[in-house]
N, CA, C and O atoms as a Maestro MAE file, in Angstrom:
{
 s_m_m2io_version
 :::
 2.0.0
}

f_m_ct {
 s_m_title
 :::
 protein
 m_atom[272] {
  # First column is atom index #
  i_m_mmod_type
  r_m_x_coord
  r_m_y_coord
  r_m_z_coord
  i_m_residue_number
  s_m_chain_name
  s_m_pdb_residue_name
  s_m_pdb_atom_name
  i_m_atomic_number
  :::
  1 25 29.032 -89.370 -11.653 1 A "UNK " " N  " 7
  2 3 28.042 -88.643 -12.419 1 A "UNK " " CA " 6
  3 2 26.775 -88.384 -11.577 1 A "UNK " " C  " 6
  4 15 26.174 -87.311 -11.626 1 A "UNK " " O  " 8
  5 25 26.400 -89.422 -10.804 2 A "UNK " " N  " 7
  6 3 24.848 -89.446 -10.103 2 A "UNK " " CA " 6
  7 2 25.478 -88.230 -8.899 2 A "UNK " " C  " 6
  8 15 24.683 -87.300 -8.765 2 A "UNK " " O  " 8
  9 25 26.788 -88.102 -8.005 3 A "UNK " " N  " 7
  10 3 26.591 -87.516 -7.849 3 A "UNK " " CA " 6
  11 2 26.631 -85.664 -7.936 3 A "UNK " " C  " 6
  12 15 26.075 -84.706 -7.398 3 A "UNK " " O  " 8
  13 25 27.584 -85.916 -8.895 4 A "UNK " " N  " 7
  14 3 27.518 -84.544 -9.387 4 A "UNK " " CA " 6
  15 2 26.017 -83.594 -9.789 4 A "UNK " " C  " 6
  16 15 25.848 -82.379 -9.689 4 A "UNK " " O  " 8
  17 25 25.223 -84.478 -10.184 5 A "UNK " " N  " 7
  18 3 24.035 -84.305 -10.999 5 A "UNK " " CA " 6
  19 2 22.918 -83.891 -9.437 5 A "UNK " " C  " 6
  20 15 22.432 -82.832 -9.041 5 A "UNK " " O  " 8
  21 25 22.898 -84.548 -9.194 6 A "UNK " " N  " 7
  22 3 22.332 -84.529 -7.704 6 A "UNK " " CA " 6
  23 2 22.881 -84.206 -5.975 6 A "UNK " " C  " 6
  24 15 22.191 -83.749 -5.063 6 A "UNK " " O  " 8
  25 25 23.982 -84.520 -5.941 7 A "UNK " " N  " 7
  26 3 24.100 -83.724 -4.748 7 A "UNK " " CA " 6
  27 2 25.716 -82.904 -4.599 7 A "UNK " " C  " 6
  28 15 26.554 -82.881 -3.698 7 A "UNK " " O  " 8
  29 25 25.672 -82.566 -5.341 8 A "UNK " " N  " 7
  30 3 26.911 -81.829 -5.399 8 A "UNK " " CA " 6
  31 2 26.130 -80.015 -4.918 8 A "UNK " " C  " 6
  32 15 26.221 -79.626 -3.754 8 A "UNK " " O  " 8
  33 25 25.617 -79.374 -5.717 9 A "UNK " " N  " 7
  34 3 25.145 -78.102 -5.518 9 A "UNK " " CA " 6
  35 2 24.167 -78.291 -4.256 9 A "UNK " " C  " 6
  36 15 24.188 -77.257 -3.589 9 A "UNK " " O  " 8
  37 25 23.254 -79.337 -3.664 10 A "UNK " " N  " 7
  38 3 23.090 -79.269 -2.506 10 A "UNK " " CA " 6
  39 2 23.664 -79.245 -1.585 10 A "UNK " " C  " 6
  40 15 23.159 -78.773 -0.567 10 A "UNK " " O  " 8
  41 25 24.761 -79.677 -1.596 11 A "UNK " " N  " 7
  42 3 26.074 -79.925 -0.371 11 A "UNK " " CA " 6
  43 2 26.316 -78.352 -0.239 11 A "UNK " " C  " 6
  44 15 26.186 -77.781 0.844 11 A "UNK " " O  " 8
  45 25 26.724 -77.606 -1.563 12 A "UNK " " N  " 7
  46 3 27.112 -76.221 -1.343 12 A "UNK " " CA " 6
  47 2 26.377 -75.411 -0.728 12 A "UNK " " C  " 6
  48 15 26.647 -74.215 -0.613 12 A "UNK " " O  " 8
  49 25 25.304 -75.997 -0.233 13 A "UNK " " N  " 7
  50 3 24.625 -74.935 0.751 13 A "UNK " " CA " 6
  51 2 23.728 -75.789 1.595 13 A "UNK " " C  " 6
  52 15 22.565 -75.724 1.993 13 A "UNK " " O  " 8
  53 25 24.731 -76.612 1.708 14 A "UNK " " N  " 7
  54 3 24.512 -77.396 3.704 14 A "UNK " " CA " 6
  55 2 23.322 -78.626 3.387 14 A "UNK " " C  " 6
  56 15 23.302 -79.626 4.104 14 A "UNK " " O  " 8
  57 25 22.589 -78.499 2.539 15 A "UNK " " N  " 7
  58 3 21.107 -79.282 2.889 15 A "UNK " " CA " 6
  59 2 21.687 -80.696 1.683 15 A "UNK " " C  " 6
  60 15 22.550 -80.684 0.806 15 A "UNK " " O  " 8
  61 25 20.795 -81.739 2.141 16 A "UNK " " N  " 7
  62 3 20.611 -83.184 1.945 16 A "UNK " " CA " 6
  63 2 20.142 -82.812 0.213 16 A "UNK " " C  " 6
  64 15 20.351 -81.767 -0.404 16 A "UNK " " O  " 8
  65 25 19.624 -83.762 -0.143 17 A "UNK " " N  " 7
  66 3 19.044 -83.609 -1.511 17 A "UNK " " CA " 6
  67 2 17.621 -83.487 -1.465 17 A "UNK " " C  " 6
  68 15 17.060 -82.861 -2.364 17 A "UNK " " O  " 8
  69 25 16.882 -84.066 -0.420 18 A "UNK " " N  " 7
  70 3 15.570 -83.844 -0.461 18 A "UNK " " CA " 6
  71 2 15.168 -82.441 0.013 18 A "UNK " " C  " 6
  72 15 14.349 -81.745 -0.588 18 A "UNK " " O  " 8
  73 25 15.877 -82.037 1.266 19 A "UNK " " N  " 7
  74 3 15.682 -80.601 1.956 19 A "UNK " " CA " 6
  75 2 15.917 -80.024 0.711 19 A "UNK " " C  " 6
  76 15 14.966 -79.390 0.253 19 A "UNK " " O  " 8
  77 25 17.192 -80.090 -0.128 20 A "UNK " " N  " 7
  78 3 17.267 -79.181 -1.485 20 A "UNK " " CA " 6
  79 2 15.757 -79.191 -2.173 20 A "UNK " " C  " 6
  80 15 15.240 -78.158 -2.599 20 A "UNK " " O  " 8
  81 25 15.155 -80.414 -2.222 21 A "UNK " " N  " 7
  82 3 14.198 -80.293 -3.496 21 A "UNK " " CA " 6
  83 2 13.171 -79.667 -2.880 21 A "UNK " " C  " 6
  84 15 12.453 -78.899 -3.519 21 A "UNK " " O  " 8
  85 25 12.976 -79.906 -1.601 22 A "UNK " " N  " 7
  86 3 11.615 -79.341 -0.330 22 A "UNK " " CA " 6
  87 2 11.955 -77.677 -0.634 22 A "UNK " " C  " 6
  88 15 11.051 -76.903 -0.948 22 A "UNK " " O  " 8
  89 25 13.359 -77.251 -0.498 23 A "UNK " " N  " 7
  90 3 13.190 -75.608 -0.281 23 A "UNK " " CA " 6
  91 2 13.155 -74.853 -1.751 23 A "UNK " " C  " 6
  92 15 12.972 -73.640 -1.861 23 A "UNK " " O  " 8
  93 25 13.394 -75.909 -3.058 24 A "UNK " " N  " 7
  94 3 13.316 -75.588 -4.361 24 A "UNK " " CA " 6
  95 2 11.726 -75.426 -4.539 24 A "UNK " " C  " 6
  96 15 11.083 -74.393 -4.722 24 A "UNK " " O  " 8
  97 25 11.355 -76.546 -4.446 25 A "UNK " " N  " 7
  98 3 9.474 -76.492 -4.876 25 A "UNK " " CA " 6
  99 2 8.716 -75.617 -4.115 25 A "UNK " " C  " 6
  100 15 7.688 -75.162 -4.617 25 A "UNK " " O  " 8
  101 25 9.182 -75.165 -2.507 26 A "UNK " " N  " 7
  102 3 8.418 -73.986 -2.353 26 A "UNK " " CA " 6
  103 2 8.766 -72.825 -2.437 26 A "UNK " " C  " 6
  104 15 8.211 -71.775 -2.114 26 A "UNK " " O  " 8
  105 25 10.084 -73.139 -3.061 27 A "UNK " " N  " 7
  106 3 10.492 -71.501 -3.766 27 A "UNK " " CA " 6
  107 2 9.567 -71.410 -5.516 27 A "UNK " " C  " 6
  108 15 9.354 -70.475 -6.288 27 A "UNK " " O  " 8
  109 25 9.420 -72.050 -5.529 28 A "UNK " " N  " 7
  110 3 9.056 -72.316 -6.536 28 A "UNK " " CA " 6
  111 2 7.146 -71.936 -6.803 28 A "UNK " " C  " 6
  112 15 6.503 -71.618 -7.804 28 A "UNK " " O  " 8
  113 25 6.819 -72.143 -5.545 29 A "UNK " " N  " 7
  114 3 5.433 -72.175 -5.489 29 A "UNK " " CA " 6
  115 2 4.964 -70.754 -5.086 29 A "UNK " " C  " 6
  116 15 3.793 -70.378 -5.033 29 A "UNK " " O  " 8
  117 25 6.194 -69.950 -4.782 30 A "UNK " " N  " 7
  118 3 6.149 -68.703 -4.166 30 A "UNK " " CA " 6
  119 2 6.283 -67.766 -4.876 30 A "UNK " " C  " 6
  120 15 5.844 -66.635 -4.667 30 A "UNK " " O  " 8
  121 25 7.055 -68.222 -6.016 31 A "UNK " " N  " 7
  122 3 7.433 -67.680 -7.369 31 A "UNK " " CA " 6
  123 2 6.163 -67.140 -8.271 31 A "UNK " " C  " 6
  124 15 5.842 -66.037 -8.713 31 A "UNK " " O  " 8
  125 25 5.474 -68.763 -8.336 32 A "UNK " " N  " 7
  126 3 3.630 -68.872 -8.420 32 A "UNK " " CA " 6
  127 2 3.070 -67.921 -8.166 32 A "UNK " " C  " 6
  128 15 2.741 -67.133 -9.052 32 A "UNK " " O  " 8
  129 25 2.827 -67.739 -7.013 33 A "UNK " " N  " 7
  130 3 1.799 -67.064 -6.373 33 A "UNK " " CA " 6
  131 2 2.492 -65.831 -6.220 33 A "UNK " " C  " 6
  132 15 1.775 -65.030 -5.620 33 A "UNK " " O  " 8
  133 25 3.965 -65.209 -6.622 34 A "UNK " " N  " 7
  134 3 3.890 -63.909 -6.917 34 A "UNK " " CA " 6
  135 2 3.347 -63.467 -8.113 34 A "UNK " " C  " 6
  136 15 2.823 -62.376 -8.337 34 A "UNK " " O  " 8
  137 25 3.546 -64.571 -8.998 35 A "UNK " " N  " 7
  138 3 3.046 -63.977 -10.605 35 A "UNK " " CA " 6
  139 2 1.954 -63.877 -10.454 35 A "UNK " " C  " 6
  140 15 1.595 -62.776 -10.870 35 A "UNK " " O  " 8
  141 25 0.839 -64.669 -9.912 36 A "UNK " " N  " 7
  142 3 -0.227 -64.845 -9.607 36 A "UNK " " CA " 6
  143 2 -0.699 -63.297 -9.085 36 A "UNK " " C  " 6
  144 15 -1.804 -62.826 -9.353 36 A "UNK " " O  " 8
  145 25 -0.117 -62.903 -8.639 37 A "UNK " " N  " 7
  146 3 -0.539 -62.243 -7.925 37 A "UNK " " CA " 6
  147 2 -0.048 -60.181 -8.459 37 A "UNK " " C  " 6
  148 15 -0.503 -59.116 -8.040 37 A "UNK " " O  " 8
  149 25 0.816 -60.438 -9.300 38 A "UNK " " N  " 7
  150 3 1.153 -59.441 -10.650 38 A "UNK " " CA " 6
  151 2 0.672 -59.707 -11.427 38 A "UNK " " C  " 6
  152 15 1.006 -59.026 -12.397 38 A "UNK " " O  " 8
  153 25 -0.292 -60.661 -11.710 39 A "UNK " " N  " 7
  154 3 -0.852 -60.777 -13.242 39 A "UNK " " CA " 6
  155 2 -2.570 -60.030 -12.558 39 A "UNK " " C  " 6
  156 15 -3.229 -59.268 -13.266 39 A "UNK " " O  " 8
  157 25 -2.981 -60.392 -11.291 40 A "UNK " " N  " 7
  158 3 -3.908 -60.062 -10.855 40 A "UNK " " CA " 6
  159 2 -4.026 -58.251 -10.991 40 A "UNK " " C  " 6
  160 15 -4.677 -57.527 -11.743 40 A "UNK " " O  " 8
  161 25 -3.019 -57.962 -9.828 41 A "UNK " " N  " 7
  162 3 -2.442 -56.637 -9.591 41 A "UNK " " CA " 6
  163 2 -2.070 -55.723 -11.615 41 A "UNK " " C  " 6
  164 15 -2.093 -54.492 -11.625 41 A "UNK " " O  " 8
  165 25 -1.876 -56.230 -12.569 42 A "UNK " " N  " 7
  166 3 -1.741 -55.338 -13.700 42 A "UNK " " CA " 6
  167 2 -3.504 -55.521 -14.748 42 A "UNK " " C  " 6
  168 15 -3.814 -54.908 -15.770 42 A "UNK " " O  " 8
  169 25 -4.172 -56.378 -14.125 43 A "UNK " " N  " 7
  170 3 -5.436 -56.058 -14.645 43 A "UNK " " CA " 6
  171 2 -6.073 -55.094 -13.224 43 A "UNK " " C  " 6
  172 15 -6.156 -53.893 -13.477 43 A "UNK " " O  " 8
  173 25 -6.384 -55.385 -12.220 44 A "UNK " " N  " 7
  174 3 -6.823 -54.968 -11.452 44 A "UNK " " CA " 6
  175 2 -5.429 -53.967 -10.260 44 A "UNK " " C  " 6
  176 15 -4.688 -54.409 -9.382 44 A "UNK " " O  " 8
  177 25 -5.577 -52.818 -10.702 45 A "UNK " " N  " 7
  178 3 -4.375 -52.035 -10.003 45 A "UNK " " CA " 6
  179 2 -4.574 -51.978 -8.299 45 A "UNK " " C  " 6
  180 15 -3.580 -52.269 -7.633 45 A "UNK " " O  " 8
  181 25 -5.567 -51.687 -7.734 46 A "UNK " " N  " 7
  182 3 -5.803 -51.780 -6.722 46 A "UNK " " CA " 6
  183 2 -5.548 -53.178 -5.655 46 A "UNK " " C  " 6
  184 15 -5.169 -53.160 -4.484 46 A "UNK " " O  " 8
  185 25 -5.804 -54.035 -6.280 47 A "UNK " " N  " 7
  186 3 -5.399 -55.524 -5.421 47 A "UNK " " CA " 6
  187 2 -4.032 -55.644 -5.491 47 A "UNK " " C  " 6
  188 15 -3.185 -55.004 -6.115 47 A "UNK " " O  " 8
  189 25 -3.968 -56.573 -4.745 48 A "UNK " " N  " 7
  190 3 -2.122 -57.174 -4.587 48 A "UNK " " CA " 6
  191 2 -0.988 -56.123 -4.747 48 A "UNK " " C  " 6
  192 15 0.141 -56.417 -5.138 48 A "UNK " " O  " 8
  193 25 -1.416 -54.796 -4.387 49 A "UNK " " N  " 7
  194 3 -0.432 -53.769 -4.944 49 A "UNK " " CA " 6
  195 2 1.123 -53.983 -4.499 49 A "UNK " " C  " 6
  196 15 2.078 -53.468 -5.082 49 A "UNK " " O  " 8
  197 25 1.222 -55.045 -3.082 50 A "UNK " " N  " 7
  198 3 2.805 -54.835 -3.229 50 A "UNK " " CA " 6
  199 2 2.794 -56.158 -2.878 50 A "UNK " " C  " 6
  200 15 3.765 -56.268 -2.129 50 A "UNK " " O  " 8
  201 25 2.044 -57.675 -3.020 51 A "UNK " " N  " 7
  202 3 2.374 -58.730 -2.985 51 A "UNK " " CA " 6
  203 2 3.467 -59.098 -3.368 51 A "UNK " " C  " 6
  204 15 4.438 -59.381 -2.667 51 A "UNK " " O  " 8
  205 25 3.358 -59.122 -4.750 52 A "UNK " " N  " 7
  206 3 4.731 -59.730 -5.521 52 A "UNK " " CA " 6
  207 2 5.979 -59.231 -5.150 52 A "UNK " " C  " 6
  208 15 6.937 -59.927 -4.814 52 A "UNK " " O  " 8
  209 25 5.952 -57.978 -5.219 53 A "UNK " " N  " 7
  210 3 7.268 -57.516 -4.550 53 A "UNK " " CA " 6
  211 2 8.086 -57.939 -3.018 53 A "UNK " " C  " 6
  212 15 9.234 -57.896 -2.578 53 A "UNK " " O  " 8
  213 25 6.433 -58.451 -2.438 54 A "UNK " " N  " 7
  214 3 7.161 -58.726 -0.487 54 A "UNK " " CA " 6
  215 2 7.706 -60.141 -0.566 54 A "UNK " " C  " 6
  216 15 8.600 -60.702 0.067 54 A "UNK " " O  " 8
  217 25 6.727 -60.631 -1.738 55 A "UNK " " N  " 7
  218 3 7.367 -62.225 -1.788 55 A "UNK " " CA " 6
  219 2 8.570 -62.080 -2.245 55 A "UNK " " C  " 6
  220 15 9.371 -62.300 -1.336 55 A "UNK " " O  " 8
  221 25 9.231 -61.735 -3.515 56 A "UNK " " N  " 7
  222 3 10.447 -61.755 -4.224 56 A "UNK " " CA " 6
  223 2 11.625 -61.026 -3.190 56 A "UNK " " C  " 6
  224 15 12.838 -61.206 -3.294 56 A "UNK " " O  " 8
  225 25 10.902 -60.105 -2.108 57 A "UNK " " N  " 7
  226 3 12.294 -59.652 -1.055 57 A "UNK " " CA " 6
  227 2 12.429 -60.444 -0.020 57 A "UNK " " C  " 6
  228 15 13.454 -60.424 0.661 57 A "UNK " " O  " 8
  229 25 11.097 -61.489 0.308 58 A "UNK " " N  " 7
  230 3 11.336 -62.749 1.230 58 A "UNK " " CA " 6
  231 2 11.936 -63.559 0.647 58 A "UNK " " C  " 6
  232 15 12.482 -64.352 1.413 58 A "UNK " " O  " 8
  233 25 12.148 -63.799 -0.667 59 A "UNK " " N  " 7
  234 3 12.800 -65.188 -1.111 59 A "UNK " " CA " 6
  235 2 14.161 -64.841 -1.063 59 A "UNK " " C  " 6
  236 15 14.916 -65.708 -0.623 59 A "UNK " " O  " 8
  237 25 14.793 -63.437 -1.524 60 A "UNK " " N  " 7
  238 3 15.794 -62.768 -1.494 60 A "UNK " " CA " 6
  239 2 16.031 -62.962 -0.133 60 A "UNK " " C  " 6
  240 15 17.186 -63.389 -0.126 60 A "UNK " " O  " 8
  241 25 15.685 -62.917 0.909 61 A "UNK " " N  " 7
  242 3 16.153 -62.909 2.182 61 A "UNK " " CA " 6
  243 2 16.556 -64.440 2.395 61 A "UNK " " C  " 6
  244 15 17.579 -64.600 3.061 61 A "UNK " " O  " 8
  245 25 15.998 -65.441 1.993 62 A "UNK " " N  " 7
  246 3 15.918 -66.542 2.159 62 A "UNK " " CA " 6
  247 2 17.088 -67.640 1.844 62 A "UNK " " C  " 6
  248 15 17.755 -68.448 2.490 62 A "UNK " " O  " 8
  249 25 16.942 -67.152 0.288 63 A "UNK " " N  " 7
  250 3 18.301 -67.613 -0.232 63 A "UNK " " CA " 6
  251 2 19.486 -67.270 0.053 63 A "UNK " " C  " 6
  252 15 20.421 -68.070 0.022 63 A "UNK " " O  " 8
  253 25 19.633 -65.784 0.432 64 A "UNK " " N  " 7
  254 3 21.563 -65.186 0.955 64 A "UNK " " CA " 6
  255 2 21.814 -65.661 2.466 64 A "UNK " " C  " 6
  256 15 22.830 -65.345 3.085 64 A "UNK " " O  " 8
  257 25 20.689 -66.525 3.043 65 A "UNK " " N  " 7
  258 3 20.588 -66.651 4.310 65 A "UNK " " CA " 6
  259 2 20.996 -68.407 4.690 65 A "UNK " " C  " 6
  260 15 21.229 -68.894 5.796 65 A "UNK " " O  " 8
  261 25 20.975 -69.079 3.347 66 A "UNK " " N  " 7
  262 3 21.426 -70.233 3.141 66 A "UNK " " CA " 6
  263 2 22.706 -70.702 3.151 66 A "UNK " " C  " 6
  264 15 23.592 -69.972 2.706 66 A "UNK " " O  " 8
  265 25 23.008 -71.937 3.636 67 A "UNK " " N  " 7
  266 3 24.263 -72.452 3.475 67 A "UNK " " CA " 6
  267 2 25.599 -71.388 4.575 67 A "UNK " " C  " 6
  268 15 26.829 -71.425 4.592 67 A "UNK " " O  " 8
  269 25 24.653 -70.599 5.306 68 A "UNK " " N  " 7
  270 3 25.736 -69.561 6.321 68 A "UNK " " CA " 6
  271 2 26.291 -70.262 7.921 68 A "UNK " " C  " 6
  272 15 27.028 -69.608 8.658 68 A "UNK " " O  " 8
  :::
 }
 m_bond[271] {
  # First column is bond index #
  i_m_from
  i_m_to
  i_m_order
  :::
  1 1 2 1
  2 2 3 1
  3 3 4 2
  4 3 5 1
  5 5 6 1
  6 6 7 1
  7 7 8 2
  8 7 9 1
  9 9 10 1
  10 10 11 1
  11 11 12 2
  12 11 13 1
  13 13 14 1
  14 14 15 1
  15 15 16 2
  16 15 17 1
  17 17 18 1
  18 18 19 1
  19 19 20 2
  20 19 21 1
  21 21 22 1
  22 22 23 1
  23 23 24 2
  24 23 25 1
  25 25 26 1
  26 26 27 1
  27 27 28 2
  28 27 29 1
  29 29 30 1
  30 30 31 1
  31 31 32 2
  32 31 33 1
  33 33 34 1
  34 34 35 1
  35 35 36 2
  36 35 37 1
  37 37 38 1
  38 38 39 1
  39 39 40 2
  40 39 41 1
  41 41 42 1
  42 42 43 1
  43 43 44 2
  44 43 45 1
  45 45 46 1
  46 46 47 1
  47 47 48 2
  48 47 49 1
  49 49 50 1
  50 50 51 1
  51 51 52 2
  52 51 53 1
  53 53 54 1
  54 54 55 1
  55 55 56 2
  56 55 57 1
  57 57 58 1
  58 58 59 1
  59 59 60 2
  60 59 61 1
  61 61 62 1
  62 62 63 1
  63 63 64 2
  64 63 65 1
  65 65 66 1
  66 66 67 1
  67 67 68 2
  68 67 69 1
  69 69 70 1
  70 70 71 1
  71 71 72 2
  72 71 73 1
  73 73 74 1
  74 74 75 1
  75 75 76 2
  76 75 77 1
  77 77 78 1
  78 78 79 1
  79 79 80 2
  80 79 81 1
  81 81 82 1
  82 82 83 1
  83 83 84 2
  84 83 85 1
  85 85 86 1
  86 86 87 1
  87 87 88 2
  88 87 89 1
  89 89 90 1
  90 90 91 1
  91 91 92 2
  92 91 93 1
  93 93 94 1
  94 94 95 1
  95 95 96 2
  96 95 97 1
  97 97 98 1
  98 98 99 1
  99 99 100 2
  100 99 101 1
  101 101 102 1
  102 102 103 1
  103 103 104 2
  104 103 105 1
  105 105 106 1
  106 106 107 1
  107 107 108 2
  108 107 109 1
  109 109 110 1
  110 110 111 1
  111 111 112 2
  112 111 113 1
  113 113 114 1
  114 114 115 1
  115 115 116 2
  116 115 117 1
  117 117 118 1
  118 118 119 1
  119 119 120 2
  120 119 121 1
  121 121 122 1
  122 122 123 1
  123 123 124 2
  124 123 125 1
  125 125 126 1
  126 126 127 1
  127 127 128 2
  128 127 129 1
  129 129 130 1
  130 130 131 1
  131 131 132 2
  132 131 133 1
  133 133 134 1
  134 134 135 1
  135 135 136 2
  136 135 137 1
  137 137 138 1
  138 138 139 1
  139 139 140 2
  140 139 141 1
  141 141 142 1
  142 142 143 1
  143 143 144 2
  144 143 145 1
  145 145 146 1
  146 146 147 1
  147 147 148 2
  148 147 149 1
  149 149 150 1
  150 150 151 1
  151 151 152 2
  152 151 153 1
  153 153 154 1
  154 154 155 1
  155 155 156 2
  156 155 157 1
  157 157 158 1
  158 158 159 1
  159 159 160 2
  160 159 161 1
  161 161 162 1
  162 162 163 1
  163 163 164 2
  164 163 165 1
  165 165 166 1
  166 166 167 1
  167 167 168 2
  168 167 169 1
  169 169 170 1
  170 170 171 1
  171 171 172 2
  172 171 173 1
  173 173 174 1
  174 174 175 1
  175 175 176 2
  176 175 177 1
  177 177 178 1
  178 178 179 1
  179 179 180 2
  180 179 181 1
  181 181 182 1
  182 182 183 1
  183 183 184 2
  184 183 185 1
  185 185 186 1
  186 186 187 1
  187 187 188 2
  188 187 189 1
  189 189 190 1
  190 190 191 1
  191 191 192 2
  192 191 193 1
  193 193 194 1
  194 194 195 1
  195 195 196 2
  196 195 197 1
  197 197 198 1
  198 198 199 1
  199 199 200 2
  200 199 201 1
  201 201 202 1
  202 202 203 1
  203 203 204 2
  204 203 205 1
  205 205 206 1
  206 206 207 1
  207 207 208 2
  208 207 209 1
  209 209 210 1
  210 210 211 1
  211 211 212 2
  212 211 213 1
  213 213 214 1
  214 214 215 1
  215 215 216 2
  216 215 217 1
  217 217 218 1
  218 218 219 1
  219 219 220 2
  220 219 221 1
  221 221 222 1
  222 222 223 1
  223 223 224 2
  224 223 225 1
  225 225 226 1
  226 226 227 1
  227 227 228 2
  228 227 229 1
  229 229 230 1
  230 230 231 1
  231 231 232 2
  232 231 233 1
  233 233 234 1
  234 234 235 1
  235 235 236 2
  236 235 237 1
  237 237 238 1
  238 238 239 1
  239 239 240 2
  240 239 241 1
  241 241 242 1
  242 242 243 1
  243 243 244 2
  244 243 245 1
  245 245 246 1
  246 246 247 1
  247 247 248 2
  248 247 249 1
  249 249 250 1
  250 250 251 1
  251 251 252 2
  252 251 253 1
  253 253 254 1
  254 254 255 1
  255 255 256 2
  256 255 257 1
  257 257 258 1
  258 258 259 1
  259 259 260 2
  260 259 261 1
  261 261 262 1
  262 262 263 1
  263 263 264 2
  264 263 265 1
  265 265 266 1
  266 266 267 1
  267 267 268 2
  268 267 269 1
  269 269 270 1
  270 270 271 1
  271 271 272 2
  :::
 }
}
């Protein structure tokens, strides 16, 4: 059970359980600071005009680039 729960889906893409949780939380923080940064960009149109979008095609790059 412990490890199904925990390191089973990390194995499927090569990394330990901590590297899993290290590349989760700053996907995670990136996630953040795109919303952050679309919530900015739909009050104020001029700022952050293509932040969110460069982050969400870096994370996209990031993740299909895993476990290869």
């Amino acid at each position: 059970m412990f490890a199904r729960v925990f390191l089973d889906h990390p194995a499927k893409v090569n990394e330990t359980f901590a590297q899993h949780m290290l590349f989760a939380l700053k996907f995670s923080g990136l996630l953040f600071a795109a919303a952050g940064a679309a919530f900015v960009h739909a009050i104020i149109p001029c700022l952050f005009e293509r932040t969110a979008s460069r982050i969400i095609g870096q994370l996209y790059e990031r993740t299909h680039r895993r476990g290869r």
